[in-house]
C-alpha positions as CSV (number, residue, x, y, z in Angstrom):
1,X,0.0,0.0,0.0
2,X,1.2,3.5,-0.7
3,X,2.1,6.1,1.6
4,X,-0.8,8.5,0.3
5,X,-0.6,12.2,0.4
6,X,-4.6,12.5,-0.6
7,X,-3.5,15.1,-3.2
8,X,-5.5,13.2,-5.8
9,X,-8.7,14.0,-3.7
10,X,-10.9,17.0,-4.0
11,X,-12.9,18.5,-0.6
12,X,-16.0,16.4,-1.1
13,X,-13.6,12.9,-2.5
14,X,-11.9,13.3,1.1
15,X,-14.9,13.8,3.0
16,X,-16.5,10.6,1.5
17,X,-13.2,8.4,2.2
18,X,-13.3,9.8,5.8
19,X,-17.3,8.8,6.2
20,X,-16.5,5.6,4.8
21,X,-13.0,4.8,6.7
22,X,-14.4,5.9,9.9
23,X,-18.1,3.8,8.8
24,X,-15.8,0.6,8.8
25,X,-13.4,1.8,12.3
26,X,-16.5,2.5,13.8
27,X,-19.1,0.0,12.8
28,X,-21.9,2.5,12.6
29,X,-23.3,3.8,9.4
30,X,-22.5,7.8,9.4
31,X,-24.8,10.0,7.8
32,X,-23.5,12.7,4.8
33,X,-24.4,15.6,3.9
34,X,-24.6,17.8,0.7
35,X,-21.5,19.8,-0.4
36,X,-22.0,23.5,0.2
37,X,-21.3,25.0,3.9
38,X,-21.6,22.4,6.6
39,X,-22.1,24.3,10.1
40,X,-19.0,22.7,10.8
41,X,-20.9,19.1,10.3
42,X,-19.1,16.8,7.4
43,X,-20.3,13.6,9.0
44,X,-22.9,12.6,12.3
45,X,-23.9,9.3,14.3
46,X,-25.1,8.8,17.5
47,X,-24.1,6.9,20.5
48,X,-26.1,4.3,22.1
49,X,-28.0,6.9,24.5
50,X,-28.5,9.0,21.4
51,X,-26.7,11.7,22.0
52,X,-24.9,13.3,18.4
53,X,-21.3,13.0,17.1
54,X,-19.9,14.6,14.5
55,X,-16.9,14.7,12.3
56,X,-15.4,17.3,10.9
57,X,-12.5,17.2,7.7
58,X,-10.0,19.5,6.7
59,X,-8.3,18.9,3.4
60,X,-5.6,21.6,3.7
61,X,-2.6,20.4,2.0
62,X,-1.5,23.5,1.0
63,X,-2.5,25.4,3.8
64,X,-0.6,23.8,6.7
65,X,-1.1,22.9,10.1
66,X,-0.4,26.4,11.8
67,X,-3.0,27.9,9.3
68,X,-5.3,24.4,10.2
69,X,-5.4,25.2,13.9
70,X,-5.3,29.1,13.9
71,X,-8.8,28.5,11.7
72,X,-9.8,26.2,14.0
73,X,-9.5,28.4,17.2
74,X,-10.7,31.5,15.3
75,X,-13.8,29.9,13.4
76,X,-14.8,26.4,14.2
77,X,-14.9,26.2,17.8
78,X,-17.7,29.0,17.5
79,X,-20.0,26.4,15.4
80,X,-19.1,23.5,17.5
81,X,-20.4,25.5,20.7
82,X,-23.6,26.0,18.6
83,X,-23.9,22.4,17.6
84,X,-23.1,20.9,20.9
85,X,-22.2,17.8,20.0
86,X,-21.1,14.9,22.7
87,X,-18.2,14.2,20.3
88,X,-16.5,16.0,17.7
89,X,-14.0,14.0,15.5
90,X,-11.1,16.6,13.6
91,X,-10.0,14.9,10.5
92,X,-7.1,16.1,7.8
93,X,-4.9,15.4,5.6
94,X,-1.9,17.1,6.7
95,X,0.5,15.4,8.9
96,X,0.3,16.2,12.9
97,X,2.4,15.5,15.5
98,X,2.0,15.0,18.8
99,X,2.3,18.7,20.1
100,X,-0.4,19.3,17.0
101,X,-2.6,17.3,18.3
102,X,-2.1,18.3,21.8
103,X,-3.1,21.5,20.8
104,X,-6.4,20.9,18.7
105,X,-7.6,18.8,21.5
106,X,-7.0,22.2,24.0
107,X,-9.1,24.0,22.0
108,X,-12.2,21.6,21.9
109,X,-11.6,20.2,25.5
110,X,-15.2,20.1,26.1
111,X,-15.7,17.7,23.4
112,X,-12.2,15.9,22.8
113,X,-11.6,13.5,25.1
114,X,-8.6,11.2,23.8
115,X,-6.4,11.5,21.5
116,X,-7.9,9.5,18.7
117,X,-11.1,11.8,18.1
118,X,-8.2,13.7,15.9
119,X,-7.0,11.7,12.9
120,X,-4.1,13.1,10.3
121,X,-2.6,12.3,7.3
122,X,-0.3,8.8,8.6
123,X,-3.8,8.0,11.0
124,X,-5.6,7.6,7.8
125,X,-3.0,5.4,6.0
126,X,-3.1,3.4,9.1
127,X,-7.3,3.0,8.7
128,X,-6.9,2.5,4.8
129,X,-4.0,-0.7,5.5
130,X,-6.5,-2.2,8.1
131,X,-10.0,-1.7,5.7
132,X,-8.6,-2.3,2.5
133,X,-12.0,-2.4,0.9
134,X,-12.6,1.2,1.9
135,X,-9.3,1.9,-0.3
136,X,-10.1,-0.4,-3.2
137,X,-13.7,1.8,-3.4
138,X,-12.1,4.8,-3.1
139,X,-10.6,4.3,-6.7
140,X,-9.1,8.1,-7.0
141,X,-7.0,7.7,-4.0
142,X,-4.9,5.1,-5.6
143,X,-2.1,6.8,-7.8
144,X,-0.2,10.4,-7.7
145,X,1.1,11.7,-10.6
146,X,4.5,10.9,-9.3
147,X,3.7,7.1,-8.9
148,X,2.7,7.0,-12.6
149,X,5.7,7.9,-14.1
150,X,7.7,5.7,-12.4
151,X,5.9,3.0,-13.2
152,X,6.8,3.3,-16.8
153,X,9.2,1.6,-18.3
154,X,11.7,3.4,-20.6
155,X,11.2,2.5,-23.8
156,X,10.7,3.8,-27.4
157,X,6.8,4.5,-26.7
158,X,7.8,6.2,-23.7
159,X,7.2,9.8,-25.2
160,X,3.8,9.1,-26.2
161,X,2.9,6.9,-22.8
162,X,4.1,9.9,-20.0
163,X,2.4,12.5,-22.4
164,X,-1.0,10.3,-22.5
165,X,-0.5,9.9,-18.8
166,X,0.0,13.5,-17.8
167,X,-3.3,13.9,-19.8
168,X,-5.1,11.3,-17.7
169,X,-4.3,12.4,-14.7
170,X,-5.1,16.0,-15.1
171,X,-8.6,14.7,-16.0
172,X,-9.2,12.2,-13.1
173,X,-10.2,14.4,-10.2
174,X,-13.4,15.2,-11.9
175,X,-14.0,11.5,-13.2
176,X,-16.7,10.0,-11.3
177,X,-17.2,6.1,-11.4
178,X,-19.8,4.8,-12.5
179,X,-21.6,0.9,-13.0
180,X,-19.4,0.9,-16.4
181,X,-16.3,0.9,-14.7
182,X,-16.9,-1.9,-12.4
183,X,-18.1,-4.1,-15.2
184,X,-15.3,-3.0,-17.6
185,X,-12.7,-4.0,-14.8
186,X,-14.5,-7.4,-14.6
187,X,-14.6,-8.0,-18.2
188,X,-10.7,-7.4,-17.9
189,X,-10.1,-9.7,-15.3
190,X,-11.6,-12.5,-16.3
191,X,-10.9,-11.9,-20.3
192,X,-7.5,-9.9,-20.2
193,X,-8.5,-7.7,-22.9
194,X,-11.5,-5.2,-23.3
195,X,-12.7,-3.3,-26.5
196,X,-14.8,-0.2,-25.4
197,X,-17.3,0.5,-28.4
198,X,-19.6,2.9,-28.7
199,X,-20.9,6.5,-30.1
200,X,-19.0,9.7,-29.9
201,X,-18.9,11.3,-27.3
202,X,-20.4,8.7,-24.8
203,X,-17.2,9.1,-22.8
204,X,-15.3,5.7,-24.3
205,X,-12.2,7.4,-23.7
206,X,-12.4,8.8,-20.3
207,X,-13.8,5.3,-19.4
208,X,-10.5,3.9,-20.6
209,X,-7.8,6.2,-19.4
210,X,-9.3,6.0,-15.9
211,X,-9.2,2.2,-15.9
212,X,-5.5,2.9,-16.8
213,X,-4.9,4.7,-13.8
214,X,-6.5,1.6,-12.0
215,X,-3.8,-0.6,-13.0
216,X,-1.2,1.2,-12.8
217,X,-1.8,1.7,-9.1
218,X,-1.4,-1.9,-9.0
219,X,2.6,-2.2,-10.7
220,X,1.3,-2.6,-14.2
221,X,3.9,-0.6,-16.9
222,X,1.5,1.2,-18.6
223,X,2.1,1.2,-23.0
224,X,0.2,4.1,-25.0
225,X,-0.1,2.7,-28.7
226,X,-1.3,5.1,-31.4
227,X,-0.6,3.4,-34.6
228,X,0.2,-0.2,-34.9
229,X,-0.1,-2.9,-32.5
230,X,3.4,-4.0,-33.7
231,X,4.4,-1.3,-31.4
232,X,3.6,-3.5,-28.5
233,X,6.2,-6.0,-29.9
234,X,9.1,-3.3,-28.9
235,X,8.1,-3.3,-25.3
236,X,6.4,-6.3,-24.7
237,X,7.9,-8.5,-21.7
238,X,6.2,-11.8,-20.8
239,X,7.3,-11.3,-17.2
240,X,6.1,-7.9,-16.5
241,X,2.8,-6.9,-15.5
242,X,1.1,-4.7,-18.4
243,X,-1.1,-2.6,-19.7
244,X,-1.5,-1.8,-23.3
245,X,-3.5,1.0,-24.6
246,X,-4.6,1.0,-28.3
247,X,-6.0,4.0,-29.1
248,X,-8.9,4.2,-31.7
249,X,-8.5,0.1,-32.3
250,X,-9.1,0.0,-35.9
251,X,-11.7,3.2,-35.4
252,X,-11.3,5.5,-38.4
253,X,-8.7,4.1,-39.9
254,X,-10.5,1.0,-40.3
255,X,-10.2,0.2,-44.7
256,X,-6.4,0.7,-44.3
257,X,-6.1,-1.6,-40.7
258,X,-8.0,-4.4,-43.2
259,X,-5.7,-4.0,-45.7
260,X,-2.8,-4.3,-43.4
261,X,-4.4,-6.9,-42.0
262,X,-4.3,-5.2,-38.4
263,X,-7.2,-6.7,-37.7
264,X,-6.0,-10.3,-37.2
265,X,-2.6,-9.1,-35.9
266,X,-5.0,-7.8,-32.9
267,X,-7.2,-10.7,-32.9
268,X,-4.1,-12.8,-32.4
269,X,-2.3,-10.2,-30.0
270,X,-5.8,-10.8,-28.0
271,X,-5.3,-15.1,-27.8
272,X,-1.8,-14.4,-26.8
273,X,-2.9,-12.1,-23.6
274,X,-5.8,-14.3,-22.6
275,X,-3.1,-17.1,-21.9
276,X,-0.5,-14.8,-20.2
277,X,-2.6,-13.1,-16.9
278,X,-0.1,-10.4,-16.8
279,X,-1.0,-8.3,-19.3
280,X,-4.1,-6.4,-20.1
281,X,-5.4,-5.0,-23.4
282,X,-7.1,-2.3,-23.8
């Protein structure tokens, strides 16, 4: 598992892995709310004698933690003395230390009682190794930018392959996943290659970089083809774990792909994967 930074994650991403980390800690289903301003309220549940607790996040990587607990003392105690809770639950993204957390819990003493009521950036790495499923779900959380490109290996495609990646990834914090995705993993798994087919425009090629992403979270070297699948043959490496995108299949360019007989170069290239579970094909 990765050391993750939650960079990839915007305000309302973070706020749903939180819910759903602190869902499987705790036990008890926590309630969401709507994105816009929360009263200082991200997540509730209530104890057995049905008294409310609430969570609060803080996403403030670029902030810091001096800024994090200055805006803490200066505006969120205020709503938390409205709300009342019997527990309030500080969870961010930055890293805190022991004097950080010290702190935060001075300045809601009257509803932080131990320590782990506040929960930072190497707390929530600790929740994701113990509830792995939370992290599998969580599918934007799985790769940084930084991860990416050193998964790939150097090679002639390389140009093309950090290029299409940088593209990806600039895209992904917006992508939302959808029933499509699950089933096109599926398909993958179980057939090793996947042709995505479809009418413009129906979002074919967001579905395919994001499943990209996907895999290469898991060590696959990811391989961006753009004109011939004998491009694959430059890189391909029976004991590596891969991923091969081929752009457009034979798309547009389908009367000369038939004439080059691309077509059955593919359909063969496909028989070859199917036997060898360590590459995909996309």
């Amino acid at each position: 598992m990765s050391d993750y930074d939650f960079s990839t994650l915007n305000d309302k991403d973070f706020e749903e892995l939180v819910v759903d980390l602190l869902s499987a800690e705790f036990g008890n289903r926590i309630e969401r709310f709507k994105s816009g301003k929360d009263g200082g309220v991200d997540g509730r549940f209530f104890s057995i004698d049905g008294k409310e607790e609430i969570i609060q996040c803080k996403h403030w990587i670029k902030s810091g933690v001096s800024a994090l607990i200055q805006s803490l003392s200066k505006t969120e105690l205020a709503k938390v003395h409205k709300l009342k809770p019997q527990k309030y639950f500080l969870i961010t993204s930055l890293s805190l230390s022991r004097d950080n957390k010290i702190k935060i819990k001075n300045i809601f003493k009257d509803y932080i009682k131990i320590d782990n009521q506040i929960l930072g950036k190497e707390d929530l790495n600790d929740l994701l190794k113990k509830h792995s499923n939370v992290e599998r779900n969580h599918y934007k959380l799985w790769i940084s930018s930084t991860t990416v490109l050193e998964t790939i290996i150097h090679a002639d495609i390389i140009g093309t392959s950090r290029y299409k990646l940088d593209e990806i990834n600039s895209k992904s914090i917006k992508y939302v996943v959808t029933e499509n995705h699950s089933e096109a993993i599926n398909i993958l798994e179980e057939k090793g290659s996947l042709i995505i087919s479809g009418l413009p425009g129906i979002g074919k090629t967001t579905l395919a970089d994001q499943i990209c992403r996907s895999y290469l979270a898991q060590g696959f070297d990811f391989y961006y083809i753009e004109d011939s699948i004998s491009s694959i043959e430059k890189v391909y490496k029976e004991e590596k774990s891969q991923i091969f995108y081929f752009d457009d299949f034979l798309g547009s360019n389908y009367l000369e792909a038939i004439e080059n007989k691309e077509d059955s170069k593919i359909s063969a290239f496909i028989r070859r994967v199917e036997k060898i579970r360590t590459k995909d094909l996309y």
